[in-house]
N, C-alpha and C positions, 0 to 999 in steps of 0.2 A: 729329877726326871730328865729324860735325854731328850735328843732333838725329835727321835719317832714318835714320841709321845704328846709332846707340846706342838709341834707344827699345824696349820691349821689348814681348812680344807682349799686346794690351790684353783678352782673354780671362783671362792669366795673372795682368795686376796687378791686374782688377776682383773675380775669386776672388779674390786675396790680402786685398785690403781689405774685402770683405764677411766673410770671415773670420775675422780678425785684430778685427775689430769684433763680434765673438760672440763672439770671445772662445776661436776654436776653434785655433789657430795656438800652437804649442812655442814655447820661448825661443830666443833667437839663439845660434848656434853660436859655439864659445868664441872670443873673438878674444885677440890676442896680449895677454900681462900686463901692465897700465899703460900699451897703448897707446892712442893718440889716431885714433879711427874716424872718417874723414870722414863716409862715409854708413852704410853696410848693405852691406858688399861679399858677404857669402854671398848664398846665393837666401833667395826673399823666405818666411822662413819668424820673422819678429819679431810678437809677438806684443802685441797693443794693448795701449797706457795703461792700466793700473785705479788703482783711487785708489791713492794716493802710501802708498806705505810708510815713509816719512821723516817723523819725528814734527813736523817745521816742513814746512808750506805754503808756498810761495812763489807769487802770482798776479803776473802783470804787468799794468799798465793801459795803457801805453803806450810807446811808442819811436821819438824824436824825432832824426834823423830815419828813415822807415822803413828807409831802403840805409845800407849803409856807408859814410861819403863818405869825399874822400880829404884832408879838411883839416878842421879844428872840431873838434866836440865830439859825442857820441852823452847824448841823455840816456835813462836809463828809470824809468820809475817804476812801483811795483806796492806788495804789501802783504805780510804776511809771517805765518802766523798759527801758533800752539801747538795744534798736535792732540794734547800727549801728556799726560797726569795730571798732569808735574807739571811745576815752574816753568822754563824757560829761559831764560841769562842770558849780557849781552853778545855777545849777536845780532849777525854781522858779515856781511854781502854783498858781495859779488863779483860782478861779468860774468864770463864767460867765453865764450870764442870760439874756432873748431873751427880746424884748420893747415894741412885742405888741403878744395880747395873740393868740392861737391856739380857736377857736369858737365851730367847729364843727365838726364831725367824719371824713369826706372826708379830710379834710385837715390835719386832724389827723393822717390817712391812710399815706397819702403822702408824712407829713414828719418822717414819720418811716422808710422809703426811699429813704430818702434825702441823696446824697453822702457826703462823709463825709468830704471834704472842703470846703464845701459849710457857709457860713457866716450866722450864724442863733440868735449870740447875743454877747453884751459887757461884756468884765470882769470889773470887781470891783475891783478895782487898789487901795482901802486901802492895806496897809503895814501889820495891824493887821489882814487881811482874806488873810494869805500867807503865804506857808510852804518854806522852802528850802531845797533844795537837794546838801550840798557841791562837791560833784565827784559821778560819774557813770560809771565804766568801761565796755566795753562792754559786753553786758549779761546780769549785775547786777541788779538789782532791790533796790527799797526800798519804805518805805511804807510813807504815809503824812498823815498830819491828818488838816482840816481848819474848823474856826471857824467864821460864817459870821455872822453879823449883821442883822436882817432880813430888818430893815428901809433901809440898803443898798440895799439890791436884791427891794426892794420895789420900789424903786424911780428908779432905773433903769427900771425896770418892766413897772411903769408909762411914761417913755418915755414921760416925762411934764408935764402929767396931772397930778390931787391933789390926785389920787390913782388909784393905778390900777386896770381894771375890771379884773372880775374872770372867770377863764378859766384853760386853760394850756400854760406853757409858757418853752420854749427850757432854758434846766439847764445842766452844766457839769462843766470840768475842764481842763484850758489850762497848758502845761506844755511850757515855755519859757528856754531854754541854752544855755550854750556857745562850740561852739564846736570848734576842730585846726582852723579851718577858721576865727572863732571869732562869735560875739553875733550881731542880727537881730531881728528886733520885728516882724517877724511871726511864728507862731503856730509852736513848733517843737514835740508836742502831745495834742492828746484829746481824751477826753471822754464826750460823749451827753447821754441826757437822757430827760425826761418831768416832772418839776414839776408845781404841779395845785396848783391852788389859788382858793379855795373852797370859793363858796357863805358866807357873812356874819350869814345871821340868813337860818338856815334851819326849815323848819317845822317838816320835820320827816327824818330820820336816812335812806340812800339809803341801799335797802336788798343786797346782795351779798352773790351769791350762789359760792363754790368755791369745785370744783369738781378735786380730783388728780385719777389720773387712775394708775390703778395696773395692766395694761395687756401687755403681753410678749407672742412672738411666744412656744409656749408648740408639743415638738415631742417626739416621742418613738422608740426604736430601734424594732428589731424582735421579741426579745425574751419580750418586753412589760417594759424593763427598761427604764426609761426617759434615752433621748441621750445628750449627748452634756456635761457633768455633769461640763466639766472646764470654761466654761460657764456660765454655774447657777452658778458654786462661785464665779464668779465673779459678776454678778447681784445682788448675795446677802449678800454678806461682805459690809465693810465700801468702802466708794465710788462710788459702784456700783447702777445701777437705782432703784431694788425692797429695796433693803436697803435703800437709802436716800430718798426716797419717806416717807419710814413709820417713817423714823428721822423729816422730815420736816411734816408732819402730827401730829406727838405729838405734837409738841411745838405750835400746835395754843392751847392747852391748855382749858378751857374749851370752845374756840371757836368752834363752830361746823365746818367740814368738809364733805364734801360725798365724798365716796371713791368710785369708778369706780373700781368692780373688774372683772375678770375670775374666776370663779371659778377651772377652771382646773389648773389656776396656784395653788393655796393653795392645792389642790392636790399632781400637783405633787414635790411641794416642803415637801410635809408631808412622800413622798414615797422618796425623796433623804434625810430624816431626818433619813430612819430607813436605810442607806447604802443601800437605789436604788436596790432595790429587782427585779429579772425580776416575771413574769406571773406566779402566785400562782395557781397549780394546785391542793393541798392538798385537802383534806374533810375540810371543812366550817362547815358542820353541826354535830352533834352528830350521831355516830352509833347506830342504834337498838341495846337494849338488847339481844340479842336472847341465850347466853350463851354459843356463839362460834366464832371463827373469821370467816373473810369476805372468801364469795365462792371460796374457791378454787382448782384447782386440775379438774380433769374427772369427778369426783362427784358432783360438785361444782350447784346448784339448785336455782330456778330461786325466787328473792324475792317476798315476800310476797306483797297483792296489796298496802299497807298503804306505802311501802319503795317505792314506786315511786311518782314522785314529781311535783305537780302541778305546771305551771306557775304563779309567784305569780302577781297579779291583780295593775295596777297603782294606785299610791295613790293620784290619784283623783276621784276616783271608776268608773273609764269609761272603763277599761279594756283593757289597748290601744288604745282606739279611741277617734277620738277628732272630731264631724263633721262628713263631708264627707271621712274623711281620714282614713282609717283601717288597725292595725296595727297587725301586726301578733300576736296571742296568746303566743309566745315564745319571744316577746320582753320582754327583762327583762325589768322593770326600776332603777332607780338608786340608793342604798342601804342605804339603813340609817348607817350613819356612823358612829356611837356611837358603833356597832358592826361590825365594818370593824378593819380585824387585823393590818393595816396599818393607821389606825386612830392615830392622832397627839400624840405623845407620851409623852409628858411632859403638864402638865396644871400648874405649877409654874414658875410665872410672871419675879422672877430670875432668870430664868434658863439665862446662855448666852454660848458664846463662851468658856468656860474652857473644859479643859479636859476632867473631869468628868464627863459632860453633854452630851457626845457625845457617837454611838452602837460603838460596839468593830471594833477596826481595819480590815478593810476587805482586807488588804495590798494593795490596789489600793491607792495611795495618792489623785487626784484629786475625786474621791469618799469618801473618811474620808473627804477631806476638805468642798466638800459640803455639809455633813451631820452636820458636827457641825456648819457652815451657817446655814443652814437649820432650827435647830435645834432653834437656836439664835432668827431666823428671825419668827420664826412662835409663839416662846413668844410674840416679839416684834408687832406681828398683831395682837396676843390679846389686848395685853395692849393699842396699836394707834387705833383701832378702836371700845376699848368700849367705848358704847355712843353715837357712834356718826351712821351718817346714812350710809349704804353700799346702791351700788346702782347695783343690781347682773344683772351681762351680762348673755346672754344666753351661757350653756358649752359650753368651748374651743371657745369661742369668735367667733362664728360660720358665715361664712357671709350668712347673714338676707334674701337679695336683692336676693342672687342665691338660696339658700335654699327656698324661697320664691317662686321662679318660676320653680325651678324645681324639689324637695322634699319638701314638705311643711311639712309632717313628721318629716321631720329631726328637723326643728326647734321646733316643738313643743315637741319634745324628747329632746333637750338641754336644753330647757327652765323648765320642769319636772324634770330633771336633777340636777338644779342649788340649787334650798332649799334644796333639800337633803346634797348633797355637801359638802353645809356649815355649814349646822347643828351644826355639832359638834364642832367648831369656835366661831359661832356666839351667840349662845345658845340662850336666850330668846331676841336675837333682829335682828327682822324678815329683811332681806333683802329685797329694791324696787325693782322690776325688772323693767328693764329699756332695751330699743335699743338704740342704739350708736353706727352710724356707724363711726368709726375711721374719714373719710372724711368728717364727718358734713352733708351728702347728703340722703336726703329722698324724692323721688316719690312719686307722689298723687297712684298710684296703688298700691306700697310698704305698704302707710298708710292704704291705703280702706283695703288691703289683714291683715293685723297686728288689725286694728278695728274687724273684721270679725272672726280672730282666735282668737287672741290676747288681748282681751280691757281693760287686767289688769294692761301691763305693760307701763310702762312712756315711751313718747319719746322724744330722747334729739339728737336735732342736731344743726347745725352750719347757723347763721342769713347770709350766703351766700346762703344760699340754696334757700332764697324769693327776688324774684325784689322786685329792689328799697328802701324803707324804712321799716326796716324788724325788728317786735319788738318783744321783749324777750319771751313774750307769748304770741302763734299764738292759733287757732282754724281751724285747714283743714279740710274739708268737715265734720264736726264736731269731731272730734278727736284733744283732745289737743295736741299741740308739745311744749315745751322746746326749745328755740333757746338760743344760747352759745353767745358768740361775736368770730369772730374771729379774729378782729384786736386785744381784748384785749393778745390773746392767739398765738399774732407772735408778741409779746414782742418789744425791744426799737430800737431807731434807730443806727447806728455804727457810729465812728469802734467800740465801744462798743459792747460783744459779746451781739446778741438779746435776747438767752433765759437765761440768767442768771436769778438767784432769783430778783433781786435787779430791772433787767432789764425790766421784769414780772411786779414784783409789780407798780412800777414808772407807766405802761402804764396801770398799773388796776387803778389805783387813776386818771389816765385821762381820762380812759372812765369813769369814776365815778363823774367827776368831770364836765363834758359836760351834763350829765344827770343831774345832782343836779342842775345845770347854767337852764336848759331846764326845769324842772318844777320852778323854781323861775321866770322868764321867764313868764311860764302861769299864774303859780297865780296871777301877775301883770296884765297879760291883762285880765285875770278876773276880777279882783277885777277894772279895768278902764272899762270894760266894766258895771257891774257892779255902778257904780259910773255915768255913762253916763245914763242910764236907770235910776238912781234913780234921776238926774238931768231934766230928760224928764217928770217925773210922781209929781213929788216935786209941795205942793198945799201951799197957803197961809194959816198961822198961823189961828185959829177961836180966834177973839177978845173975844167971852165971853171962852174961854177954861180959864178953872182954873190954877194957880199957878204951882200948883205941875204936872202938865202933861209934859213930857219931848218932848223934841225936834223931836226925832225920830219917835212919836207916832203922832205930827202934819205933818210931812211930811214926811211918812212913809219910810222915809232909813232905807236900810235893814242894818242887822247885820251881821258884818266881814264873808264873806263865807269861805267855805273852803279850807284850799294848796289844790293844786294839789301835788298827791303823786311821789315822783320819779319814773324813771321807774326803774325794778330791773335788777341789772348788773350778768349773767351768764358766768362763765369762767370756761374750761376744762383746766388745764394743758396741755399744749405740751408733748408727746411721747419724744423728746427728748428737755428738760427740764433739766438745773442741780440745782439738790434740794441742795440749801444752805442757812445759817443763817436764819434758818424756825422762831426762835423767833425772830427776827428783821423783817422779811416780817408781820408776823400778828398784830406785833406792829404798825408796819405802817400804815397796815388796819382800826386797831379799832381807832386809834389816831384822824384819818383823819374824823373819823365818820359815817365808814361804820359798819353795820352790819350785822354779817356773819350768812346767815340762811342755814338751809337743803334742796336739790333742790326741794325735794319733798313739800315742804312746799310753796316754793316759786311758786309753779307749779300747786296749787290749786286755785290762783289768775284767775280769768275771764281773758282771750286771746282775741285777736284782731281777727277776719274773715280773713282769706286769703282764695281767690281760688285758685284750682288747676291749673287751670294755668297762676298760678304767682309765682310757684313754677319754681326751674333754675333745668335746669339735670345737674348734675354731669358734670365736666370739661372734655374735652377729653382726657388729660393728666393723668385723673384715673384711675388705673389700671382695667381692666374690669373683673366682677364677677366671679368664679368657673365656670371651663362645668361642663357638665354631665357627663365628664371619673374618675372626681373625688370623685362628687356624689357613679358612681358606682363603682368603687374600694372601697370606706368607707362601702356602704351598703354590700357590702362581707364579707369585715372583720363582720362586723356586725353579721351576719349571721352565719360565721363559729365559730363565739364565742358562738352564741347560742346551734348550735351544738356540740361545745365542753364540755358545760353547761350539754348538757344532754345524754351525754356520760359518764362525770363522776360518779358515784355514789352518793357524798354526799358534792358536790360542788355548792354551790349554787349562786356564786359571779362572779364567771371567767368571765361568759357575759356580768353584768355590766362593769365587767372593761376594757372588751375588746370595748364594745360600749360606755364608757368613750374615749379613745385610736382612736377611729375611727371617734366621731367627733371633733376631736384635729386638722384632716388632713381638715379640711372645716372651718378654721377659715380664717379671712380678711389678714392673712400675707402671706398666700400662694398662693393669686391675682398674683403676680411678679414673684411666682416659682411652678405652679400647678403642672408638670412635679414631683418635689421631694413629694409632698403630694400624690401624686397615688405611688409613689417607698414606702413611706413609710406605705402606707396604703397595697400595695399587699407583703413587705415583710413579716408583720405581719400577712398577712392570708398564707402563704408560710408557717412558722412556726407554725400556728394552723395545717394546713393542716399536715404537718409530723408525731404531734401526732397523728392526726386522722388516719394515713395509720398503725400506729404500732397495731392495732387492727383488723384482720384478718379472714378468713375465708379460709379453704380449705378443700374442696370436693374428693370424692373420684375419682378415675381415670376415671370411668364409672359405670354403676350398668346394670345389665339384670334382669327382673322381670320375673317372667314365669308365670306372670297371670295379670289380668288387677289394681293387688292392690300391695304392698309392701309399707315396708319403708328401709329407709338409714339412715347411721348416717355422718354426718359433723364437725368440731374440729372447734370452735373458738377458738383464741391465743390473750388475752391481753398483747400487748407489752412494755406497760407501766406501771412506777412504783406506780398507782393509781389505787385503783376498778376503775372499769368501767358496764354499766348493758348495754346491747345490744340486738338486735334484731338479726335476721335472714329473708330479705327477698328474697323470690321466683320469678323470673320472668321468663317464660314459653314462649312456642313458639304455641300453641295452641296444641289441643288433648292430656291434661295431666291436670289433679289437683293436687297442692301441697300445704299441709297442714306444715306452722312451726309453732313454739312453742313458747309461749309466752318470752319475753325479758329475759337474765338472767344476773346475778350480777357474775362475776368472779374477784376475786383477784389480785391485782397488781402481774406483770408476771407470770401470769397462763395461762391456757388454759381448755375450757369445751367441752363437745363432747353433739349435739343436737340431736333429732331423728326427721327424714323429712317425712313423710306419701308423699303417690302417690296414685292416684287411679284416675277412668276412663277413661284408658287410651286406646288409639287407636293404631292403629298394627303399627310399625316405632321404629325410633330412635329420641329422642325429647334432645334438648338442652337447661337445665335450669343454669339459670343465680342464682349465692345464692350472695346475697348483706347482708354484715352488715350494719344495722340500728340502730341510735338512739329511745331513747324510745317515740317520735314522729315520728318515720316515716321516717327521714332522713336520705338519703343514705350517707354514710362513701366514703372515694375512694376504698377503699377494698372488692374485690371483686373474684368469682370463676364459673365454668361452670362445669358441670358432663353432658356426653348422659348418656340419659336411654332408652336403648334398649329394646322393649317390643316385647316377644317372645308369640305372638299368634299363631306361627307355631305347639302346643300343642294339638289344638282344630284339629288339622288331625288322628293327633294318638288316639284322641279319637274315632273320626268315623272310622278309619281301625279296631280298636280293637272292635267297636261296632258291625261295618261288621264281621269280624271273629267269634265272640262272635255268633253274628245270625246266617253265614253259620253255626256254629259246630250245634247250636242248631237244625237248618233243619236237618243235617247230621243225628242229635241223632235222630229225631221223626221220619223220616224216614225207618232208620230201624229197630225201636220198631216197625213200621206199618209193616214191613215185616215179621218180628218176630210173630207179632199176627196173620194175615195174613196164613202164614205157619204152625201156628198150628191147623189151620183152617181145614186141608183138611183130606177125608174121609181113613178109612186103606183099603176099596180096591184100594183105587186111587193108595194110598203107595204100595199094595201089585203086582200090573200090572205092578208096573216096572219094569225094567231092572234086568234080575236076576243078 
């Protein structure tokens, strides 16, 4: 029966293994006394590894070669240590190997779960496949080396029969001593693991996509320096995960790999390269000629219109918009980085860890030491992933699912984001964009929403995500997915640690090896069926047919159909994964006859139909996605970088990098501490916000106009050590008009004095609001109020004076009438009078 038929339901096995890894799952029900367990035949109720109860350790280093072959030699080598107080002596090792094989994935599953004294096969008790260990004091260690016959693992393996079927079959190493009490023939160490006994004849080579991911929580302090810096050096010196990743990435050699990256890590390991600079406020762009320096002083005059600064347009030419979704005109997008002054600073492939190599002392020691990491590691990602495929996450590893429902913007601004990024890295080889949610989990609405915005990038999740029998390439409601394994990607069974290199590999060659068994498998009952039908149709010879007419053409048998292809085996690295002896894992790969393709390659293959719902939701146990307090803290900072963008003068970068910085806080690691993603997102708008306040305005105490029109003057004060060009706005209480003046450029700590027009104003005291403004419009925290008291009590003094002006005038005509009047009259009238 093939792998569709035996696989078991993937709902059931991902509980089991999340489970069993907490540790929450009973022991294995009893199996028969002293027998030999292929797999896990009960249901899956085994209960994981914990450390070894067997007073000797047994680790393995290696296993040469990975399959069982059917001729040579098997070497393995590992180490062997004394966990117990006190000495043990005459340490003997053994292989041992299981009698009947592993068939199928479910049993697969389950014995990677298997506790670990549980009886699962016999040693091979030749004298020549045995090392010995003379004395082990406690603690001590030492290393073994055995060399086995393969006809012996064979014949054990056959467990009677004339050869064994091919499969996977339980392989490790027992460690037998003698301790004060004396010597017992049971187990006093082990180490398990799986090796496959790959089909005889293959038709073709199974593909194997093998994806290592480069993603790490990325945070920033206030001031815009990456945080944590002793940290990073640790991640990325010898030992650490970004460093041994890209060690174990080189040595597949020219095997292909796809690298799973962040771009915001390359980032900000490019900014702990040049000694972790915080937030670059300088001028970015070139100064106009003008033949003087920048405005400054009282005098200081507003620039010319060509020195203000368009927002520049995304480079996709939609101009922040994508769809329905509309993004502010002042969203930067994210800078081509070939002119970023923070751009990788060494392109010689030499460069490493010396002295030399590294910016000058900045007396901080955990900053110089990550800087020449840094420095080392960012060679070292040149040279590991030329050639090969990158496979670019949306920035800062953004999670998808919440960004999805509730800024759909956001994502499509990380994903815009991420060519850029790399650019200057990658140079002519274009990054696939791809989804990846860390958890393997994608929604039929996730999909429908990612088809609808999205439909360039790959997506790649975890074949736990579909009930039941879930194949490597799906088609959901028409959208391709990518399905990973994820049994192959929770490594071997214990006390064996699971994700070792070694641990890894073993359990890739068994799922690889269930697949290759499963199309040999079909081609057979093709080719019988086949053979049955050519049996049913089959006609008798024609007596007169001639001599030379062949068989085939009297009884029309067909001719050898075709294999069935394997399926192909997708594998993510585990997150915590320790990358060791990378050229002995890919040895083993190509040995065993797999071959390693690019995911993207592999992902062009036609998909199987799934419906949506036959898709699993995500476990309960998943952390659950971003709110919206974190959304809005990010989109702030956002915002206030914008603003500080166009505040500066001749800075053209600060908002990219602050809206680099801001979706750093919305990535999938900050599911389990959202709480520190808004702290770290509102300190860094705290810190723009401060410059912002150093740029000022104050008004005079009050102003009186004694007419319905006047102007004032007002003092901006830049308080920072950068131009700055700013606005002036007016906001009124009604029965006033106030006219300001177009934006002006003042000099790092200067200050300019404005002139404010008023007019049509109403009889009162009016109280206007003067707001510095950026040269869009947006208001600063900085701000001031002036009354203007409007003295229309002027227009009285006009009419009294106009009254008086008139009595006098009466007064005069008046007695000019009299005057004429009087000389009017006759001289006897004059002469009759009064003597």
């Amino acid at each position: 029966m093939g792998r569709q038929g035996r696989r078991i339901d993937a709902r059931a096995r991902s509980a089991t293994r999340r489970a069993a890894a907490a540790g929450l799952l009973g022991g294995l029900v009893a199996c028969v006394a002293g027998g030999v367990v292929p797999g896990v035949a009960a249901p899956a109720v085994a209960a994981a590894a914990a450390t070894p109860t067997t007073p000797l350790a047994v680790e393995l280093d290696d296993i040469v070669p990975g399959e069982l072959p059917r001729s040579g030699r098997v070497q393995v080598t590992g180490s062997v240590t004394n966990a117990d107080e006190v000495a043990w002596r005459q340490v003997k090792l053994y292989t041992f190997i299981g009698a009947d094989p592993i068939d199928d994935v479910a049993e697969l599953d389950e014995a990677a779960l298997a506790p670990e004294d549980l009886l699962v096969g016999d040693r091979v008790l030749d004298e020549t496949a045995t090392d010995l260990v003379e004395v082990l004091e406690p603690g001590e260690s030492a290393s073994f080396s055995l060399s086995v016959p393969s006809r012996l693992l064979l014949e054990e393996a056959a467990n009677g029969a004339a050869e064994p079927e091919p499969g996977v079959y339980w392989f490790g190493v027992h460690a037998l001593g003698e301790s004060p009490e004396g010597r017992d023939e049971f187990t006093d160490g082990r180490a398990r693991t799986f090796l496959p006994l790959m089909p005889e004849e293959v038709a073709s080579p199974l593909p194997l996509s093998l994806v290592v991911p480069l993603r790490t929580p990325v945070s920033y302090t206030a001031d815009g320096s990456v945080a944590d810096t002793g940290s990073w050096a640790q991640r990325l010196g010898l030992g650490g995960s970004l460093r041994d990743r890209l060690d174990f990435g080189a040595a597949a050699g020219s095997d292909p790999v796809s690298w799973l990256l962040d771009p915001a890590v390359v980032e900000a390991v490019t900014q702990l390269a040049v000694a972790n600079p915080p937030r670059d406020l300088s001028p970015t762009d070139v100064a106009p000629d003008d033949g003087g320096e920048d405005g400054q002083g009282d005098d200081a005059e507003a620039p010319s219109d060509d020195a203000s600064q368009e927002p520049p347009t995304d480079p996709d030419g939609t101009d922040g918009t994508e769809g329905d979704l509309g993004y502010s005109a002042t969203t930067v997008p994210a800078p081509d980085p070939a002119d970023d002054a923070s751009a990788i600073p060494s392109e010689d492939p030499d460069a490493s860890e010396e002295p030399g190599a590294v910016p000058p002392d900045t007396g901080d020691t955990s900053t110089t030491e990550a800087a020449e990491r840094a420095l080392a590691w960012l060679d070292r990602f040149r040279d590991g992933t030329g050639g090969d495929e990158v496979l670019a996450l949306p920035y800062g590893d953004v999670d998808v699912a919440a960004a999805l429902e509730r800024e759909p913007r956001t994502y499509l601004e990380a994903r815009r984001r991420t060519s850029a990024a790399l650019r200057s890295v990658l140079g002519g080889n274009d990054p696939v964009p791809v989804v990846a949610p860390p958890d393997g989990f994608l929604t039929a609405a996730e999909i429908a929403e990612l088809d609808d915005r999205d439909p360039a990038s790959l997506l790649l999740g975890s074949d736990e995500m579909v009930q039941g029998v879930a194949p490597s390439l799906a088609t959901v409601e028409g959208r391709p997915v990518v399905l990973a394994s994820a049994g192959a990607s929770s490594g071997g069974p214990g006390p064996t640690e699971a994700l070792t290199s070694l641990a890894l590999r073993q359990r890739i060659l068994a799922e690889a090896a269930l697949r290759l068994v499963d199309a040999d498998e079909a081609t057979a009952e093709l080719a019988a069926t086949a053979e049955a039908a050519t049996d049913d149709t089959a006609v008798s010879p024609d007596p007169s047919a001639g001599p030379g007419r062949a068989d085939t053409e009297l009884t029309g048998a067909p001719e050898p159909g075709p294999a069935v292809e394997p399926e192909p085996l997708v594998v993510v690295m585990p997150d915590d994964w320790v990358a060791q002896s990378g050229r002995s894992f890919f040895d083993g790969l190509t040995d065993a006859g797999l071959e390693l393709t690019p995911l993207s390659g592999a992902a062009e293959q036609d998909g199987v139909s799934v419906r949506a719902d036959e898709l699993v939701e995500p476990p309960e146990s998943t952390p659950t996605p971003l709110d919206g307090g974190v959304f809005s803290a990010a989109s702030a900072l956002r915002r206030s970088g914008e603003t500080l963008q166009n505040l500066l003068t001749r800075n053209s970068r600060v908002a990219s990098v602050v809206a680099g910085e801001a979706l750093t806080t919305l990535g999938y690691d900050w599911r389990v501490d959202p709480e520190t993603a808004r702290d770290h997102a509102r300190a860094s708008t705290g810190w723009i916000r401060e410059r912002l306040e150093a740029v000022t305005v104050d008004a005079p105490p009050g102003i009186t106009l004694s007419g319905g029109t006047g102007d004032f003057s007002a003092t901006v004060v830049n308080g920072l050590d950068q131009p700055v060009t700013v606005g002036v706005e007016a906001v009124v209480d009604g029965g006033i008009t106030v006219r300001t003046p177009e934006p002006v450029e003042i000099g790092p700590d200067a200050r300019t004095t404005v002139l404010i027009e008023t007019s049509d104003t109403s009889p009162g005291v009016h109280n206007v609001e003067l707001r510095v403004v950026d040269v869009d419009g947006r208001a600063l925290p900085s701000s001031d109020t002036v009354p203007i008291r409007s003295a229309q009590v002027s227009n009285v003094i006009w009419v009294i004076i106009a009254t008086g002006v008139g009595l006098l005038v009466v007064a005069v005509l008046l007695r000019a009438v009299r005057r004429v009047r009087g000389r009017g009259r006759s001289p006897e009238v004059a002469a009759d009078g009064p003597p």
